[in-house]
Structures are given as C-alpha cells and as structure tokens.
C-alpha positions as CSV (number, residue, x, y, z in Angstrom):
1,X,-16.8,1.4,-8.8
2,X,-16.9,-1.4,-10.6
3,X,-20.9,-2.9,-9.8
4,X,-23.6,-0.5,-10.4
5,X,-24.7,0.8,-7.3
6,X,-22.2,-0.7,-4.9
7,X,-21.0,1.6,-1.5
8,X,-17.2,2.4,-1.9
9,X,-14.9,2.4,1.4
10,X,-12.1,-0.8,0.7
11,X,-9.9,0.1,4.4
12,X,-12.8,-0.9,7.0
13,X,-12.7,-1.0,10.9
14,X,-15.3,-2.1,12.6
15,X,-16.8,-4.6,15.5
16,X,-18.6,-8.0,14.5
17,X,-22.3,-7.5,15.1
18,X,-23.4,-10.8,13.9
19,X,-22.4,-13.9,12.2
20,X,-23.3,-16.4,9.2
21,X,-24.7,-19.9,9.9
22,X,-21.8,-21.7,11.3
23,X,-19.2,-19.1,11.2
24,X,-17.4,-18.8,14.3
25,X,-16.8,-15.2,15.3
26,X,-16.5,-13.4,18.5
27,X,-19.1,-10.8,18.9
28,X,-17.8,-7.5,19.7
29,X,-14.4,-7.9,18.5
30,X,-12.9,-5.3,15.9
31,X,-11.2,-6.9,12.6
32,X,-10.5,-4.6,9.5
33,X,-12.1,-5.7,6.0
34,X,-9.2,-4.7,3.2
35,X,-9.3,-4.7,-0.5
36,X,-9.6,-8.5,-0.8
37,X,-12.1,-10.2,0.3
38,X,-12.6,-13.4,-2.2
39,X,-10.9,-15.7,-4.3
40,X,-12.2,-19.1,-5.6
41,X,-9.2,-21.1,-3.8
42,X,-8.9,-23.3,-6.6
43,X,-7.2,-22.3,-9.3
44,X,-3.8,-22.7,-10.5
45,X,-2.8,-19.1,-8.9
46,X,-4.7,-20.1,-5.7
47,X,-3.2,-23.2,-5.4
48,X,0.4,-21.9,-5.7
49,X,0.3,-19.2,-3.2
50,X,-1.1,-16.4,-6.0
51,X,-4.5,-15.7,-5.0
52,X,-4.0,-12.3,-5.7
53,X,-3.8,-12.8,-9.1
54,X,-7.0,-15.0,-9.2
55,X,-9.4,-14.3,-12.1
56,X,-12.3,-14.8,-9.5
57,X,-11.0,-12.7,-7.0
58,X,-13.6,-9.6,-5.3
59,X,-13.0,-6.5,-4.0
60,X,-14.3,-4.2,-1.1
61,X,-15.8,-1.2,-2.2
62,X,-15.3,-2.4,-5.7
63,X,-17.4,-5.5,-6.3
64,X,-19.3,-5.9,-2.9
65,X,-20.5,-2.6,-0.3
66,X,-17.5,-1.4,1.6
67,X,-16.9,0.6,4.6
68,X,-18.9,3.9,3.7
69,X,-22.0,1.6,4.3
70,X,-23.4,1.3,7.8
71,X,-22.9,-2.6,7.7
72,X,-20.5,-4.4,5.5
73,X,-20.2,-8.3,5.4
74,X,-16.9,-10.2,4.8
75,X,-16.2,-14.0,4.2
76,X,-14.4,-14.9,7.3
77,X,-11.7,-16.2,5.8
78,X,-10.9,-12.9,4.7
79,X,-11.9,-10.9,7.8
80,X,-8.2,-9.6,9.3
81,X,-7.4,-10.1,13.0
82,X,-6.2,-6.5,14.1
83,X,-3.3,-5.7,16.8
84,X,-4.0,-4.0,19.2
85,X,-2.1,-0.4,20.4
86,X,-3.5,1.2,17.4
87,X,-6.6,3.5,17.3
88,X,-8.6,2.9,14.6
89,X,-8.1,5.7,12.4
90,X,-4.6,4.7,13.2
91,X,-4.7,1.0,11.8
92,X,-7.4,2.1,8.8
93,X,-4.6,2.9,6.5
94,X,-2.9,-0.4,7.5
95,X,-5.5,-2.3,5.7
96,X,-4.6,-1.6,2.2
97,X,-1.8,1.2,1.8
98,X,-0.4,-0.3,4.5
99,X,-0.5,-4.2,3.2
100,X,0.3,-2.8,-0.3
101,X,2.9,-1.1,0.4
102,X,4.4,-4.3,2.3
103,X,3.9,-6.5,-0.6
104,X,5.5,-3.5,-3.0
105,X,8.7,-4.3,-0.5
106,X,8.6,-7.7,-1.2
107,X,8.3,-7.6,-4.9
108,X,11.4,-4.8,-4.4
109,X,13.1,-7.8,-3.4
110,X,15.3,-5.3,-1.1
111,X,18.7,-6.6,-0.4
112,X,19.9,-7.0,3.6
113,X,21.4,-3.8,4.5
114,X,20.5,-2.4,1.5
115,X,19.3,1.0,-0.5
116,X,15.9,1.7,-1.0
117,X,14.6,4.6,-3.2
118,X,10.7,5.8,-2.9
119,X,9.0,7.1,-5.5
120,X,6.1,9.4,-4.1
121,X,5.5,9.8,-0.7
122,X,1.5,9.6,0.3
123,X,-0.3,6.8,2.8
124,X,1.7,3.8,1.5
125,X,5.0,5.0,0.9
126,X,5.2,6.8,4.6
127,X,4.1,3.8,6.4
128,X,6.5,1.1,3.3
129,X,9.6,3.3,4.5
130,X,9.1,3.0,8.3
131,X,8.9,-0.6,7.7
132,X,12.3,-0.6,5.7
133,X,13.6,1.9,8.0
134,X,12.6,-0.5,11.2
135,X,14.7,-3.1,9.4
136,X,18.0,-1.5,8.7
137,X,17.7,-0.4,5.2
138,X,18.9,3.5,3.9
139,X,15.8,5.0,2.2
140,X,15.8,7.7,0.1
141,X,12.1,9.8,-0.9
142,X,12.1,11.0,-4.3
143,X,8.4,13.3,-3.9
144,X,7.4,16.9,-5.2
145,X,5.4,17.5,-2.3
146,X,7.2,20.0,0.6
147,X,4.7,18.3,3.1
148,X,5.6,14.8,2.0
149,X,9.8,15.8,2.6
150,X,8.9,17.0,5.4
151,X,7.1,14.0,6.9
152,X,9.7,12.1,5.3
153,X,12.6,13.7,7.4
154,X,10.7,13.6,10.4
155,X,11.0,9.9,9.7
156,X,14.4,9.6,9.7
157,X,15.0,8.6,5.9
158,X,18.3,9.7,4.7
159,X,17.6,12.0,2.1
160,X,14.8,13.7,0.5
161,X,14.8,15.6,-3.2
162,X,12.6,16.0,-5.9
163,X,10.6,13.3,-8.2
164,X,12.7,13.5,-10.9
165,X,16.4,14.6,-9.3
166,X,19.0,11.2,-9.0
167,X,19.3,10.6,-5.4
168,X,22.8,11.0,-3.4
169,X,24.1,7.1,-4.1
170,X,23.2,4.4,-6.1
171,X,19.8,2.4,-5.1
172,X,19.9,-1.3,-4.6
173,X,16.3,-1.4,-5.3
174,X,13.1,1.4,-6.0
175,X,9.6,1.3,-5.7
176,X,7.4,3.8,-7.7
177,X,4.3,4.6,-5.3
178,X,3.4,8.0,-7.5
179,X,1.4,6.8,-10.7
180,X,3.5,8.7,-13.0
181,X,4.8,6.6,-16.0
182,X,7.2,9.1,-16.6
183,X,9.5,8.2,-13.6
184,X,10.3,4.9,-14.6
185,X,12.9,5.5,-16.3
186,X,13.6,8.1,-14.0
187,X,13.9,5.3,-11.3
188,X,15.6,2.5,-13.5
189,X,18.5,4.9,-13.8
190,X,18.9,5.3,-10.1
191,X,19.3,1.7,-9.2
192,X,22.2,-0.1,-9.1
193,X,23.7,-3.5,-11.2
194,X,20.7,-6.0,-10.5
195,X,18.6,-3.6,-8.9
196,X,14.9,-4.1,-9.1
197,X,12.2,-1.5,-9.5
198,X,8.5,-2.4,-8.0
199,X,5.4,-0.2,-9.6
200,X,3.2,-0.3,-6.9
201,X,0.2,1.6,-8.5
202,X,-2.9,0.1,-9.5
203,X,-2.9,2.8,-12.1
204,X,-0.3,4.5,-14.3
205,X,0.2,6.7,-16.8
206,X,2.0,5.9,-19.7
207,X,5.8,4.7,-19.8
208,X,8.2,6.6,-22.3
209,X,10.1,4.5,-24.5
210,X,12.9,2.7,-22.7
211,X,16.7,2.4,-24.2
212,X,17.7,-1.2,-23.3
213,X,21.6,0.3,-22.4
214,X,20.6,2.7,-19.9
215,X,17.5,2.1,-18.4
216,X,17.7,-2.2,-18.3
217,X,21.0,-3.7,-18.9
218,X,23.2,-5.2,-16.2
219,X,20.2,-7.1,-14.8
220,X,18.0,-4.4,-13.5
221,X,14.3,-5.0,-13.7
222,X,10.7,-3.8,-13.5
223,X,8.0,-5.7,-11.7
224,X,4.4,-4.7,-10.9
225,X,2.3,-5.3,-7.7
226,X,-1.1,-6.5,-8.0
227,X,-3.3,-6.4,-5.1
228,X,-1.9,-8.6,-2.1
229,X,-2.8,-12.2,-0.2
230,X,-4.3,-12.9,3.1
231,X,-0.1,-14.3,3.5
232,X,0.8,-11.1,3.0
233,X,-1.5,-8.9,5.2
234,X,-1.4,-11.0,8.2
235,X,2.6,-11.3,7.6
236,X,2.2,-7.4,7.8
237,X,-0.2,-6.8,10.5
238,X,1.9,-9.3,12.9
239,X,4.7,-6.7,12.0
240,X,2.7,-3.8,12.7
241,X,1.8,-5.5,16.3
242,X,5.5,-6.0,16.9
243,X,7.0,-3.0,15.4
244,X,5.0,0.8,16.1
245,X,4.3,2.2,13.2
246,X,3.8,5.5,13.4
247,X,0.6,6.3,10.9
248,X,0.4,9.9,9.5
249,X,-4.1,11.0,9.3
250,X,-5.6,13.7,8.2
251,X,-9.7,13.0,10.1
252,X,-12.5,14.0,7.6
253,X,-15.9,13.2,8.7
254,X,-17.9,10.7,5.9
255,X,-19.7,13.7,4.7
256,X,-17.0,15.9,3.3
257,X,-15.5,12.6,1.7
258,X,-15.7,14.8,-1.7
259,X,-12.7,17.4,0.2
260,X,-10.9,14.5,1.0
261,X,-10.4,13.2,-2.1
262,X,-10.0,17.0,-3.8
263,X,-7.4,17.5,-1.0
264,X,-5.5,14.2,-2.1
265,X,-5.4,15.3,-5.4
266,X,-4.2,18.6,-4.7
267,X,-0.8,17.6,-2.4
268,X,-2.8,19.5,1.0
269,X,-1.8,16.8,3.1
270,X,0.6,14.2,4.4
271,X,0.1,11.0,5.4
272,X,-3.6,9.6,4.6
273,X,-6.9,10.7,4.7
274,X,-9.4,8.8,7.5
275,X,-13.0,9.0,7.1
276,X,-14.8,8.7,10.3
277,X,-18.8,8.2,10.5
C-alpha cells in the first residue's frame, strides 16, 4: 500500500449508491473501479494518448480506499461501464488482469495470424490468451504450474511445456506474465526475426546479463507495460461484451483474504482468486 492507512482491493464491482454534485450517474447501475482511477489530463503524456504514464496518476487500493472497503468513490471519468452476461465475480478479474493483460497484447505488437508465446499462466495470462485465441493467433503457454497446463489446454492453446523449455516453433512475439527476470532471455530466444517481447509485470526480479547476438540481434525487442488507459479498458471491455470470455475463479470470502493470497503464492489454483463480501 502505498498511503498509510488506505483499504486495498484495485478490481471493484459494485452499484452506484450516490453521486457528487453535478455528476450524472444512474443510481443502481453496476460499473467496476480498476487500478486507475486519476490522471491530471494535462500533461505531455496525457495529452498524447499516455495517461498511463502520467506522473500524477492514482491508484485504487494503492493511493485512494479500494474495493475491500464497504464504499469506495471513483472520479467518473474513470468509473468503467460494464457488459452485461458476466456475473460479477466473473467480470472482477476483467478490471485489471483482464485490461492488463490486453494492453500487454498490444505492446506485443502481435502480427495477423501470428505466434504468440505466454510466459506464466495465472488471472491475466488465461483470460490475454483467449483473447488472442478468439482472434486467430497460435498461442503457446510456457508455465511450471500442472494446474495452469491444464487450464491452458482446456483452452485450446496449442501447446503447453515448462517455463524454461523452447516451445515447438519459433514465436512471432512473447509476453512474460510470470515476474521472473530470469526468463527473459529465456523468452528473447524463442521469438523469431523482429519478434517483440512484452514484460507485463509490475514487478520483476532481476534480468541476467544479455549477449547482444543471441538474445537481441535481428530486430527483436523488449518492451514493458505500465499500467493501462481508460482507451485501453473500454477498448477491452467492448471486446469482452462481444466476445465470451470464459473467466477462471477460485471464491474466497473477504475474511480469508490472507489464504487467498498464500494460495496464489503457492501455485493451488488456476485462474484468479475473487473476494466476495
């Protein structure tokens, strides 16, 4: 947590209960509240399209009470319409593995018709690979976890190994959803001529030293993902209306948050965790 004192929770679905002085908002209806929910709108990032990378920018759960409170308060602006068809344990997840996982696609910069490795296999990467999958692309799942393969295969990806073993054909691009520093290279060596590698972790562990020859020549390249925009998750959410995504959860009531987050750490479950008040 980042301000003392601040109620954590940054994938929320609820109802609006009330509203600010002239903020129009429809009482009753459900919106999520993800990750982001400020940026100053005015500076050079903002004003190009960035606002992700805003200096300004707040987060849920981080900087401001998020969805583990019994109220939370967005700026409108940032408050995201939801689609329907979804429960809302389903759509939770959406909200930030889901959108992050989208943007990590962009930045992947995925090729029509083309190869994409997956790096770790938890609540982004399952719901990232439908979305490739639901768009025509080969995906392969590079994960240690025999519950993640699984969930993988059920899927319909076309292959499933271990973190570190080469998958079956070269990879037009990669994203590295397991923050382990030491599969970068492990992934750069797996892609193809200009293939591009996305790191879509907001932490990492330390990168071994690359060799320029094997891991980066022939115009192959890293990029990192840094939170998302409002472009971004409504781009995604309009997909997730039009497409079904089918969202792997694991229910844990708010008061055994603690076994949630030992289970995560631990590999006991696919998918992603829900807490539910």
């Amino acid at each position: 947590m980042h301000r003392p004192g601040v109620v954590p929770g940054h994938e929320v679905v609820g109802e609006v209960v009330g509203a600010g002085h002239g903020t129009q908002a429809d009482i009753g209806v459900r919106v999520g509240i993800p990750w982001l929910r400020h940026t100053c709108g005015m500076c050079a990032w903002c004003r190009r399209g960035a606002e992700n990378l805003c200096a300004r920018s707040r987060y849920t759960g981080w900087d401001h009470d998020g969805g583990y409170a019994d109220y939370a308060t967005v700026p409108a602006d940032f408050a995201l319409a939801l689609p329907t068809g979804y429960t809302d344990v389903e759509i939770a997840p959406l909200l930030c593995a889901g959108i992050i996982g989208y943007r990590a696609l962009l930045r992947a910069d995925l090729p029509t018709d083309g190869v994409l490795g997956i790096y770790g296999f938890g609540g982004s990467a399952h719901i990232t690979a439908q979305v490739a999958l639901i768009r025509g692309h080969r995906v392969h799942v590079m994960t240690r976890g025999a519950h993640a393969r699984a969930l993988a295969q059920s899927l319909g990806v076309a292959s499933t190994q271990d973190a570190a073993d080469p998958p079956p054909e070269p990879l037009d691009s990669a994203i590295l959803f397991a923050p382990v520093g030491t599969l970068v290279p492990t992934a750069l060596e797996a892609l193809a001529p200009g293939g591009t590698l996305a790191i879509a972790g907001i932490h990492l562990t330390d990168i071994p030293e690359l060799n320029y020859q094997r891991h980066l020549f022939r115009e192959r390249q890293v990029r990192s993902v840094t939170a998302n925009t409002r472009a971004d998750a409504r781009e995604f959410l309009n997909f997730a209306a039009a497409q079904r995504i089918n969202v792997t959860t694991h229910r844990y009531p708010l008061a055994r948050a603690d076994a949630a987050l030992d289970d995560l750490a631990a590999g006991r479950f696919d998918g992603a965790a829900v807490l539910v008040p």
